[in-house]
C-alpha positions, 0 to 999 in steps of 0.5 A: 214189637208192633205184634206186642202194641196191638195186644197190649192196646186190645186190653187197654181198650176192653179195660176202659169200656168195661166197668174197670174203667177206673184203672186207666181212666183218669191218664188214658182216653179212646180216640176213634179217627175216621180214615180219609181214604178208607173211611174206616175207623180205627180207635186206640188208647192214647195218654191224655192231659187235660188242656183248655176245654179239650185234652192233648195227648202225643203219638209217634211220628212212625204210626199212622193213625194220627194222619188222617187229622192232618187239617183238623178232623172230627174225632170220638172219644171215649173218656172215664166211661162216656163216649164224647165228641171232638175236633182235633188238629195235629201239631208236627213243627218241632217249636210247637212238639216241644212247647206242647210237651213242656206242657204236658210233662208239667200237668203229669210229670208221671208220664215222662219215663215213658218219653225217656225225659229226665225231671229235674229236682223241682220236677221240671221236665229237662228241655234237651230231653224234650228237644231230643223226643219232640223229635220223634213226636207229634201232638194233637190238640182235641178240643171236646164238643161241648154241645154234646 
């Protein structure tokens, strides 16, 4: 399965520098994190909304990736064609999980299959659903440099 991952985000992210951008572009951003220990950096394609003057977006709690914001931790994004920059905070207590999802399945009831919540008729996402995957989630607030 991660074998899987790590192909499926190597096109992901040719798509989004190239031109065709566009395909992916208006739900899925790059986020480059810089390694605490290892100073290396490792980017990956999240799904993104939009929030305040920056975007949250959610991982796994089993990846990494997202430990190296643990306290806030300056990050690069690459967003509809340009590179901007950003500071992010990650959000692991579950009050904060749920509230953040509620948000996020609210601005893009679209993406809720993929976190096996149900919405109901009006379209609001069922609160044990999110109870159940906020679980096994945490979310990153990045707030975009607007002095770029």
């Amino acid at each position: 399965m991660v074998f899987l991952a790590r192909i499926g985000n190597f096109f992901v992210k040719g798509i989004l520098r190239s031109p065709l951008h566009g395909i992916l572009s208006e739900n899925v951003l790059l986020i480059t994190v810089t390694g605490r220990k290892s100073g290396k950096q490792y980017t990956t394609p999240v799904a993104r909304v939009p929030h305040g003057d920056g975007y949250m977006v959610f991982s796994d709690h089993n990846r990494t990736w997202w430990r190296n914001l643990r306290g806030g931790a300056p990050v690069r994004l690459y967003v509809k064609g340009q590179e901007i920059g950003g500071m992010a905070n990650v959000f692991e207590e579950p009050e904060a999980v749920v509230a953040g999802l509620t948000t996020y399945l609210q601005k893009s009831p679209h993406l809720a299959k993929y976190f096996d919540v149900d919405l109901d008729p009006d379209g609001q996402p069922n609160a044990e659903d999110i109870a159940r995957t906020a679980a096994t989630e945490v979310l990153i607030r990045i707030q975009v440099d607007q002095s770029a």
